[in-house]
TILUM-145140 format. One record per atom (N, C-alpha, C, O): x, y, z; residue in three letters. Coordinates in steps of 0.001 Angstrom, whole numbers, plus 500000, padded with zeros to 6 digits. Example, Ala and Ser with C-alpha at 12.3 -4.5 7.8 and 13.67 -1.06 7.14 Angstrom:
<nodes>
513190494310507800Ala 512300495500507800Ala 513200496700507800Ala 514236496681508465Ala 512850497750507080Ser 513670498940507140Ser 512900500030507870Ser 513409501138508039Ser 
</nodes>
This chain:
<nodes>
509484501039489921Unk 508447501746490672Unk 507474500718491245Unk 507635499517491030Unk 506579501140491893Unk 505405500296492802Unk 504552501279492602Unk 504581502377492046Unk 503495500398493396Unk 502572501054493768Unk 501681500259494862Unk 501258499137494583Unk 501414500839496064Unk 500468500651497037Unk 499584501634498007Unk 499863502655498635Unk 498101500669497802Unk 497550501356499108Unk 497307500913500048Unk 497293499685500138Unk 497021501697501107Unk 496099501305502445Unk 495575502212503020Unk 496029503282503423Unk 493623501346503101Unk 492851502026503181Unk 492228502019504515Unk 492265500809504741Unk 491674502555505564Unk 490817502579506518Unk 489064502949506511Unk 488432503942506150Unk 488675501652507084Unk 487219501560507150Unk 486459501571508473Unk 487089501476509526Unk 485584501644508465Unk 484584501504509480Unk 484953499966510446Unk 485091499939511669Unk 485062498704509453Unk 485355497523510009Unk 486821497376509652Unk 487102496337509054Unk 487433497900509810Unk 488959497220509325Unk 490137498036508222Unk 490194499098507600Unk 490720497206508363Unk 491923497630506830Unk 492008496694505776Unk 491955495481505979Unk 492164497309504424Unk 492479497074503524Unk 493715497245502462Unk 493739498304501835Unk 494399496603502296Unk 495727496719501877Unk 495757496093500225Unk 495026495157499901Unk 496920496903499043Unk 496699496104498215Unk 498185496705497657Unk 498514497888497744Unk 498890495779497151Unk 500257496511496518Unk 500566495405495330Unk 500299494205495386Unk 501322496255494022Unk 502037495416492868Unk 503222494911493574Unk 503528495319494694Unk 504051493811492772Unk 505095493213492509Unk 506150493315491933Unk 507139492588492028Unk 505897494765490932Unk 506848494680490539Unk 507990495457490482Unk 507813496674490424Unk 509359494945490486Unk 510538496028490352Unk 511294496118489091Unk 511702495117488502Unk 511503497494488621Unk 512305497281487702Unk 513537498284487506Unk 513493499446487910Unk 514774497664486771Unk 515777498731486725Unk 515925498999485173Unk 517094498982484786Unk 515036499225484285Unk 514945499702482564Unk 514258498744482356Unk 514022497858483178Unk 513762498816480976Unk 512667498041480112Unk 513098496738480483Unk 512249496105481112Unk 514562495953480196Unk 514966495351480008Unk 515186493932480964Unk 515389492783480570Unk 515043494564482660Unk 515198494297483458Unk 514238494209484628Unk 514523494669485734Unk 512624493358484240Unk 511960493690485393Unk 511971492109485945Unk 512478491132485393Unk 511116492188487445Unk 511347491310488701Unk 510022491517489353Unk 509421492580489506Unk 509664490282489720Unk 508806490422490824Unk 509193489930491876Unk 509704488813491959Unk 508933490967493135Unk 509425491003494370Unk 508295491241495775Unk 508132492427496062Unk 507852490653496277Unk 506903490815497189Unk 506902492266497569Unk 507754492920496969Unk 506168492918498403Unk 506220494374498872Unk 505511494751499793Unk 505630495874500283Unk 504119493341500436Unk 503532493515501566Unk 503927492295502693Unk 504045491118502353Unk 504054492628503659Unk 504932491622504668Unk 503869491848506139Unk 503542492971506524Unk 503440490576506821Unk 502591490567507914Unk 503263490039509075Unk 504222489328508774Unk 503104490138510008Unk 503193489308511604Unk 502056489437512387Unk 501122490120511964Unk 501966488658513905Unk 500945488836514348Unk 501010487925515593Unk 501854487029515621Unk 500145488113516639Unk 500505487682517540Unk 499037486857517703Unk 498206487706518028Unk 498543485827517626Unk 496829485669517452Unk 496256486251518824Unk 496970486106519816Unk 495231486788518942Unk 494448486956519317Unk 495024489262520349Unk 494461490244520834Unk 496256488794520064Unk 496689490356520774Unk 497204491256519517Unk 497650492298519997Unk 497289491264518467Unk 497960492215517362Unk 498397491530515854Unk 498722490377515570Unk 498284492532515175Unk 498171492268513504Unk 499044493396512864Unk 498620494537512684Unk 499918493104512638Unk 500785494092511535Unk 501024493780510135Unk 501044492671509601Unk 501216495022509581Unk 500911494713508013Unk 501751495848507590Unk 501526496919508154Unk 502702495804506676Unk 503785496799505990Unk 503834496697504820Unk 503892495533504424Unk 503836497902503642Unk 503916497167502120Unk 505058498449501812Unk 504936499501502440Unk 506132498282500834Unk 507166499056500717Unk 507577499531499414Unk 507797498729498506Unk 507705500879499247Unk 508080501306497786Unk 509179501946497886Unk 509483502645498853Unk 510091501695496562Unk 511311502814496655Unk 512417501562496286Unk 512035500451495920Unk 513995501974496462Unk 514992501252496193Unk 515494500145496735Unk 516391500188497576Unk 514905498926496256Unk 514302497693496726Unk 515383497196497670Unk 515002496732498745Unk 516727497234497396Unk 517772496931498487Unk 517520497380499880Unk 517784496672500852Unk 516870498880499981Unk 516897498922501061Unk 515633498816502245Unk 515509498967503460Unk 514716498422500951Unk 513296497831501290Unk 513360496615501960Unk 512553496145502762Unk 514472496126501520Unk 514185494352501841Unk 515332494496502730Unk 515407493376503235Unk 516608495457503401Unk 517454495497504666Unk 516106495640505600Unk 516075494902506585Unk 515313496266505446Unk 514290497205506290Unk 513403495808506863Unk 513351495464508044Unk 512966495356506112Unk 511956494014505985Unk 512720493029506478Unk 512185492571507488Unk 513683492522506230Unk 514841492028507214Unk 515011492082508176Unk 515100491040508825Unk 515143493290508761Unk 515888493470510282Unk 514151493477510850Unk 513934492892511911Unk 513288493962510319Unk 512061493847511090Unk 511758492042511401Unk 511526491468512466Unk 511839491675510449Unk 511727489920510476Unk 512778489602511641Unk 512393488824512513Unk 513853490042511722Unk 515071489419512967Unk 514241490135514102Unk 514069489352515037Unk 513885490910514240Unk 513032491553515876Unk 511931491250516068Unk 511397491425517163Unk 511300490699515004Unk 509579490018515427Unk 510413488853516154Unk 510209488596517340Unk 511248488245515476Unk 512139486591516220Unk 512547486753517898Unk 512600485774518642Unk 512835488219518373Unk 513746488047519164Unk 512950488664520410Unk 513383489616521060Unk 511049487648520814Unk 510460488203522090Unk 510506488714522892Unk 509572489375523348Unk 512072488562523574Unk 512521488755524781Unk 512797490065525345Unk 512516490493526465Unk 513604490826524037Unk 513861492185523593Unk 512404492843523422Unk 511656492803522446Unk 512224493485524724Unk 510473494503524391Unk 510740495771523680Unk 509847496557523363Unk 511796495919523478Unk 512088497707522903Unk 512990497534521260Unk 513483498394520530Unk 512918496130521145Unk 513736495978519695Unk 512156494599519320Unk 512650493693518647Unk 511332494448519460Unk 510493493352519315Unk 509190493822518747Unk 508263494164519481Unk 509098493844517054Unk 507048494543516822Unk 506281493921517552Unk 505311494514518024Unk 506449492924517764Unk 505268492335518805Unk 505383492169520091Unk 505029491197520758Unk 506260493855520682Unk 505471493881522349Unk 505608495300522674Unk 505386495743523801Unk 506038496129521505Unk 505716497333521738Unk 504425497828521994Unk 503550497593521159Unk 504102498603523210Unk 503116498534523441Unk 501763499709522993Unk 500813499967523733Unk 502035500400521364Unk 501264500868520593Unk 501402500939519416Unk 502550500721519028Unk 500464501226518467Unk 500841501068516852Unk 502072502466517000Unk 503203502277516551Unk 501739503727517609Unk 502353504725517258Unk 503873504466517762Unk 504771505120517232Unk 504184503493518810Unk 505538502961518995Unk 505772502127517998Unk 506756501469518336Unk 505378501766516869Unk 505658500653516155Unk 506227501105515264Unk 507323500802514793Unk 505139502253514833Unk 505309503458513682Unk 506826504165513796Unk 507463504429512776Unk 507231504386514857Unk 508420505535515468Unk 509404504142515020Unk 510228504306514120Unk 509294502943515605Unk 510602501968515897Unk 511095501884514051Unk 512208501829513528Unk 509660501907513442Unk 509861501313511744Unk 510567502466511056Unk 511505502306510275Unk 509869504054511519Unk 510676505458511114Unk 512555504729511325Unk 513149504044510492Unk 513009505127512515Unk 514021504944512971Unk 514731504128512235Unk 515580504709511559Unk 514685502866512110Unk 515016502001511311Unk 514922501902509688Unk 515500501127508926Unk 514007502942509420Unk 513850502890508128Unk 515379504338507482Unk 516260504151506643Unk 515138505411508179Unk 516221506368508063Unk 517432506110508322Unk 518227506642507549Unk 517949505360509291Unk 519218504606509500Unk 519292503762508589Unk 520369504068508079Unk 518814502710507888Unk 519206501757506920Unk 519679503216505492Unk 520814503301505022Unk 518884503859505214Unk 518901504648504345Unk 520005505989504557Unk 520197506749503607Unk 520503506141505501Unk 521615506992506092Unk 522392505957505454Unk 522658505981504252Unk 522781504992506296Unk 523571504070506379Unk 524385503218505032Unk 525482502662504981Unk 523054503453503777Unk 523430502851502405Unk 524069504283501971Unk 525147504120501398Unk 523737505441502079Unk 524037506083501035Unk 525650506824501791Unk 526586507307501154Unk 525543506707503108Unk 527059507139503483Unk 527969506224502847Unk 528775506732502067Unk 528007504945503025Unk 528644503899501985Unk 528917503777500888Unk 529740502925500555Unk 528333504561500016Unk 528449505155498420Unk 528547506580498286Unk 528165507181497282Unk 528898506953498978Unk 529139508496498917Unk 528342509506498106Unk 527135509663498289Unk 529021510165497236Unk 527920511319496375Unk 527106510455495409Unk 526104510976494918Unk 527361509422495136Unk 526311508515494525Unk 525406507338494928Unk 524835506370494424Unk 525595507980496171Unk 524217507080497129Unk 523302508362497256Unk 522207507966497656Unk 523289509834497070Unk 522614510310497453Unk 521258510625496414Unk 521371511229495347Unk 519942510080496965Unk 518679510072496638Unk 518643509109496078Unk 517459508986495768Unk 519579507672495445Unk 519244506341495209Unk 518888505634496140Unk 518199504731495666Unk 518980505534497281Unk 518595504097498476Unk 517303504853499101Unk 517200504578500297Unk 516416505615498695Unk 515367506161499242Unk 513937505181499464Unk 513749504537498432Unk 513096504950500309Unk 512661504249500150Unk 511151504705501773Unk 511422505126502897Unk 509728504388501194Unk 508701504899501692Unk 507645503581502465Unk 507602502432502026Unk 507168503879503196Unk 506304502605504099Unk 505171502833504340Unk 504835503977504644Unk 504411501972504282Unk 502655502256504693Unk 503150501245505824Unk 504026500389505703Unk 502316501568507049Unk 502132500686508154Unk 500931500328508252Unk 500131501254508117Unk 500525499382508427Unk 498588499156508993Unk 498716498271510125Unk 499663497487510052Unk 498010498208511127Unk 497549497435512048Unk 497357497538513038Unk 497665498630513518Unk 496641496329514117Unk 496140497013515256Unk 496372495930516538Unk 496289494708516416Unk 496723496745517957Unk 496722496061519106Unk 495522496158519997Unk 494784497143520029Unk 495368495044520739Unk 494369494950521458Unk 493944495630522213Unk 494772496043523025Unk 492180496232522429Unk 491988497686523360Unk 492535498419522689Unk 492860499426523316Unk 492988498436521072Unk 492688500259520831Unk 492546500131519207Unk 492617499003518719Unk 492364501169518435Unk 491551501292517369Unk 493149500685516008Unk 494379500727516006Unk 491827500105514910Unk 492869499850514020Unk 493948501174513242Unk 493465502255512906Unk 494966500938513115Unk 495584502762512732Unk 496565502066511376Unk 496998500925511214Unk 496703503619510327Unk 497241503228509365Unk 498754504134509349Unk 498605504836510349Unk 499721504392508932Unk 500657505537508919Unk 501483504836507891Unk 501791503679507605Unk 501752506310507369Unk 502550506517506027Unk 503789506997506695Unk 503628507957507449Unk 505526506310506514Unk 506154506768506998Unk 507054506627505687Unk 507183505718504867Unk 507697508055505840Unk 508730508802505195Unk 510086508138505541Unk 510587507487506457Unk 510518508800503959Unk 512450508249504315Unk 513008509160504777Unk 514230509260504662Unk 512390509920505318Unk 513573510428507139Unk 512644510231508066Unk 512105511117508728Unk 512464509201508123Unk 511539508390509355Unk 510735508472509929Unk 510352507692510801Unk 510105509802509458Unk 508376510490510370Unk 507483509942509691Unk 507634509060508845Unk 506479510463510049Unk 505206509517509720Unk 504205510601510268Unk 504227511354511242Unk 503195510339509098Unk 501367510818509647Unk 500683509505509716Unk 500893508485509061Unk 499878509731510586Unk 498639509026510467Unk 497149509461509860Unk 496562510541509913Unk 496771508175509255Unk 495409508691508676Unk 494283509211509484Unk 494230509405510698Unk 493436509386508607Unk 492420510055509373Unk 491323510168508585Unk 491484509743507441Unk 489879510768508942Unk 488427511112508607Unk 488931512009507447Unk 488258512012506416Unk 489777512582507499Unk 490073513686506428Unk 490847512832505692Unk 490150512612504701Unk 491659512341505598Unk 492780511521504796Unk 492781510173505495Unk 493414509822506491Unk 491653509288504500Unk 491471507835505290Unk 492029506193504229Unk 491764504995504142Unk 492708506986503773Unk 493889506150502834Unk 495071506796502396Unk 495159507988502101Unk 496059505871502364Unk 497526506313502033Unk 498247505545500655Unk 498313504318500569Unk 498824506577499494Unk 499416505554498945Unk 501000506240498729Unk 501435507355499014Unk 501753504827497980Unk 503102505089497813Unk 503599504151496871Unk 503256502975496742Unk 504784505051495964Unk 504916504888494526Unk 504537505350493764Unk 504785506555493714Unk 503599504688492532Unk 503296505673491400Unk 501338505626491585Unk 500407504838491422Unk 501532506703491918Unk 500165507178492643Unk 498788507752492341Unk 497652507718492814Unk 499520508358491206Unk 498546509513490304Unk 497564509238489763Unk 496541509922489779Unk 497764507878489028Unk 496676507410487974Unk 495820506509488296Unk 495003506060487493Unk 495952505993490017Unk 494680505557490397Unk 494438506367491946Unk 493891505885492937Unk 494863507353491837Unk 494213508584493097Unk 492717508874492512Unk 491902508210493153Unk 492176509573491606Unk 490726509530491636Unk 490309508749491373Unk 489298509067490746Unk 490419507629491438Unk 489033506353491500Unk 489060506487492657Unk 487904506749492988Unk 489893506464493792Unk 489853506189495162Unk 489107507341495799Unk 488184507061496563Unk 489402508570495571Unk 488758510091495949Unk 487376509762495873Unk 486737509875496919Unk 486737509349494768Unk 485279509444494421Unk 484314508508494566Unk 483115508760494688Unk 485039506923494552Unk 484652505951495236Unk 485026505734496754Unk 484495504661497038Unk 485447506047497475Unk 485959506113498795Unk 484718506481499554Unk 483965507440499391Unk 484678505480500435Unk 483415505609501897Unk 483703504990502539Unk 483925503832502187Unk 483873505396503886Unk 484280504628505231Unk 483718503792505490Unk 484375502867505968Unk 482452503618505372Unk 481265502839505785Unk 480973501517504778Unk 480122500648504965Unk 481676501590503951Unk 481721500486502620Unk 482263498939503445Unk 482991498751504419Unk 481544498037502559Unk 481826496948502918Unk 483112496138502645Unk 483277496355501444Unk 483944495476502971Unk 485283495199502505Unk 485206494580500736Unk 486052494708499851Unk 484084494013500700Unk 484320493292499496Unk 484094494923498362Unk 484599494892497240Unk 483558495812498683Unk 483579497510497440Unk 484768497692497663Unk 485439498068496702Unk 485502497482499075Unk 486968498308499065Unk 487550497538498512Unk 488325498089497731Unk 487635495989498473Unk 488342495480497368Unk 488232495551495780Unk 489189495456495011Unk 486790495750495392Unk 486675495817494242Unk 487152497719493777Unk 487848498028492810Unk 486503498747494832Unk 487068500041493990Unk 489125500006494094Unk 489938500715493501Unk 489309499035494952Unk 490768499086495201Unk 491164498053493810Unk 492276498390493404Unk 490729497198493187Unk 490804496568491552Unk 491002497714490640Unk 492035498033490050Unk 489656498369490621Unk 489693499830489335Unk 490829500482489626Unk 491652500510488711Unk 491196501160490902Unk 492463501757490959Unk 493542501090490901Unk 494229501700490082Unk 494019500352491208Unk 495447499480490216Unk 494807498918488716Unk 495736498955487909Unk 493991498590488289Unk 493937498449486946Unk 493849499827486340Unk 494450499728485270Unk 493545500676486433Unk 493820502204485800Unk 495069502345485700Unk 495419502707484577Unk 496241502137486763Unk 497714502222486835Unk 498369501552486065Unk 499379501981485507Unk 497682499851485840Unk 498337499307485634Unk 498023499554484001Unk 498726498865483262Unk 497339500187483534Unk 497223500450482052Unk 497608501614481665Unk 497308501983480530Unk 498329502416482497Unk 498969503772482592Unk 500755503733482377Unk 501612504462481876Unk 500707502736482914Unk 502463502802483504Unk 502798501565483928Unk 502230500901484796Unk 504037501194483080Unk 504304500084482707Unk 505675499169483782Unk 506195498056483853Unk 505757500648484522Unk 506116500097486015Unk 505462499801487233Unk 505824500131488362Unk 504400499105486881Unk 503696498783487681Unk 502602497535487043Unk 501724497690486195Unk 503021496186487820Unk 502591495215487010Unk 502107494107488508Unk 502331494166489717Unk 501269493049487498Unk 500846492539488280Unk 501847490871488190Unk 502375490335487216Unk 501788490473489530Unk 500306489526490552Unk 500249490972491306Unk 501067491891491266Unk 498917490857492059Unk 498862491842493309Unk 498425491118494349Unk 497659490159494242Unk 498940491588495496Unk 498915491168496553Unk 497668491778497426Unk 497873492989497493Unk 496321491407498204Unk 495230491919498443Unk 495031491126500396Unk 494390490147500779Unk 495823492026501093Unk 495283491984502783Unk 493811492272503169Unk 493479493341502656Unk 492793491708503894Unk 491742492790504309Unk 491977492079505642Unk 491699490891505807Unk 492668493110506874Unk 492107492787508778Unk 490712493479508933Unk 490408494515508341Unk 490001492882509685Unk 488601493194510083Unk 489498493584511358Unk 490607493128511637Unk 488670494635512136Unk 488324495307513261Unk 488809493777514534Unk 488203492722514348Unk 489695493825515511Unk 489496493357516556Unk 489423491226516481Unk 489314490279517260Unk 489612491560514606Unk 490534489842514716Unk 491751489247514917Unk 491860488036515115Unk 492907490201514873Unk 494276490144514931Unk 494816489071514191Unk 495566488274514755Unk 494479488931512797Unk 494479487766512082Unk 494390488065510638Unk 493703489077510497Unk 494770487638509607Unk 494061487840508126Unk 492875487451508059Unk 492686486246508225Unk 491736488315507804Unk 490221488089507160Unk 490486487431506082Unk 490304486217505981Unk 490934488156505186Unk 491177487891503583Unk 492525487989503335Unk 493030489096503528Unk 493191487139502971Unk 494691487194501586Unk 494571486135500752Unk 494315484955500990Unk 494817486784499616Unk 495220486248498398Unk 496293486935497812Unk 496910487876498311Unk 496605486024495943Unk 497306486978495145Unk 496470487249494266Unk 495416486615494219Unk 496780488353493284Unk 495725488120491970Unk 497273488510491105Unk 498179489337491001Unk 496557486764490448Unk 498083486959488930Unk 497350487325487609Unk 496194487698487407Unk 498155487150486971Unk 497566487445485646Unk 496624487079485117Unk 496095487824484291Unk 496018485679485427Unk 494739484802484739Unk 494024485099485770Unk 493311484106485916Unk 493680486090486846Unk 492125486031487862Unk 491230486736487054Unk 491234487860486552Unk 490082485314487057Unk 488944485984485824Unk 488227487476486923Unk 488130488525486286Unk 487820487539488270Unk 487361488653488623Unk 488004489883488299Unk 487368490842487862Unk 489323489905488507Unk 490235490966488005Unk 490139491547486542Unk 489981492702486149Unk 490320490103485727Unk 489487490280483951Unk 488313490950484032Unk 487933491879483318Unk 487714490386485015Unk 485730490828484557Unk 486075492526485012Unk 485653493518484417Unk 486951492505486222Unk 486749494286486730Unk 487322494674485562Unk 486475495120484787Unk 488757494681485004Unk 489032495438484190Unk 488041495791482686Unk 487716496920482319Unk 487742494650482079Unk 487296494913480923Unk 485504495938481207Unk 484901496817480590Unk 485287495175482429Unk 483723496095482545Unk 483634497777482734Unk 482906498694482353Unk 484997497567483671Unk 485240499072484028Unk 485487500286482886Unk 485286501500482844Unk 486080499185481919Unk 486462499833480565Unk 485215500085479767Unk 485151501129479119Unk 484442499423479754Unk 482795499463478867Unk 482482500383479769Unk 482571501533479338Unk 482090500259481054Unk 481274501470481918Unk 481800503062481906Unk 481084504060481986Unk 483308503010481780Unk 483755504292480910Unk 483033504707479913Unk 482417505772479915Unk 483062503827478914Unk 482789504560477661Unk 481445504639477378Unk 481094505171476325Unk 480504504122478276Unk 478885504216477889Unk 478753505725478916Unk 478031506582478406Unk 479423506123480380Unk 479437506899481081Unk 479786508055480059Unk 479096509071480141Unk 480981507997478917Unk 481649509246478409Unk 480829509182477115Unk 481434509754476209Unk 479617508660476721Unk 478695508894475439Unk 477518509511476453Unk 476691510281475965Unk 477470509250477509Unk 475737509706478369Unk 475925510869478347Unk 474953511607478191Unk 477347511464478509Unk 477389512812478877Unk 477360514203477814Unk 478105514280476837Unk 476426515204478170Unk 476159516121477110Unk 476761516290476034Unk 477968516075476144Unk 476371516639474860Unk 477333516674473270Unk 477922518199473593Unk 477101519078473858Unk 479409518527473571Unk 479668519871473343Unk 479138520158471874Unk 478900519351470976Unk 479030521452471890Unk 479054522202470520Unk 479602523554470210Unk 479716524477471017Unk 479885523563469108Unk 481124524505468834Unk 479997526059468310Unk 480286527037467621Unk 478674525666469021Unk 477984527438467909Unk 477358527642469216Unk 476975526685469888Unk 477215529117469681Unk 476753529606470784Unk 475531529264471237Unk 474702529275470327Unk 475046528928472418Unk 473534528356472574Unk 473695526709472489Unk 472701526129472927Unk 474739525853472018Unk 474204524455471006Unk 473254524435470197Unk 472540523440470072Unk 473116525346469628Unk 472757525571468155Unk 473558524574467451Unk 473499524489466224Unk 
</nodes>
């Protein structure tokens, strides 16, 4: 399993996804899962991928052979000329690789080669855009109502994000409430492990603002987790004493 988000702000995007894959206890891997290109100064793309890693990394592949091949404007991410053409070319390609594995294995390819995409990024003269695209190749885009997307194992850091979430936040809160929510996961579910991988594009740079990794020894990551854990538990003593006699008597 994985897990990633991407978030939309006032100045930019924020991206953050685990490493890790696994097939049983016995058998885990770390495998990258966010992948960039970019053209300086005209466009910034950013993809992070969950689901059945073979066909994550055909997908990530053939996108890497068409960023290579300029010439080609209708097979090329960097000259299509909108995110929402980018979005459609990555659908397409993402459902055909995934057609394509499981016709090859017959009744036991079906619902193993499945596999889900966050897109982020932005071309020049028009707004940064995020889209979540499905393994039959459609896609939404975010929005004021839904201004982050995630994919993989999702559940156990969806409300930190719900309640800390503001458009208007500065990148360095979206990185830090985007810490609490993978450290909640990552102490939840044991398919989902770290280094993590942390993108932030600002608005209209067509460039990385911020990348890093965070592995296992990043003392900020230490300081978020263990504080977050104290600020729990002084938050879950502040709050009223139930009592079991009518009134709190």
């Amino acid at each position: 399993m994985t897990y990633c988000v991407g978030m939309v702000l006032d100045k930019g995007l924020v991206l953050m996804s685990d490493t890790r894959t696994n097939s049983g206890v016995d058998n885990i891997s770390v495998f990258r899962k966010m992948f960039q290109w970019q053209t300086p100064g005209e466009r910034m793309l950013a993809v992070m991928t969950a689901g059945n890693l073979a066909t994550t990394q055909a997908v990530v592949s053939y996108l890497e052979e068409r960023t290579n091949v300029p010439g080609e404007r209708h097979n090329s991410l960097l000259e299509a000329p909108t995110m929402f053409q980018v979005a459609t070319e990555i659908g397409r390609l993402l459902r055909a690789t995934i057609e394509e594995r499981q016709e090859a294995n017959g009744d036991r390819g079906r619902g193993r080669f499945t596999a889900s995409i966050i897109l982020a990024g932005q071309i020049k003269g028009m707004e940064p855009r995020l889209f979540l695209i499905y393994p039959e190749g459609n896609f939404i885009e975010a929005s004021f109502d839904t201004p982050f997307f995630q994919i993989g194992e999702t559940k156990y850091g969806r409300p930190i994000l719900i309640r800390g979430y503001d458009r208007g936040m500065s990148f360095e809160d979206a990185v830090k409430l985007l810490m609490v929510s993978f450290d909640s996961t990552l102490k939840a579910n044991l398919s989902v492990g770290l280094p993590l991988d942390l993108l932030v594009i600002a608005r209209d740079q067509f460039e990385p603002t911020h990348a890093r990794r965070i592995t296992h020894d990043d003392p900020y990551f230490d300081a978020i987790s263990s504080s977050w854990g104290d600020e729990l538990r002084k938050a879950f003593h502040a709050l009223p004493d139930y009592s079991f006699h009518p009134g709190g008597e």
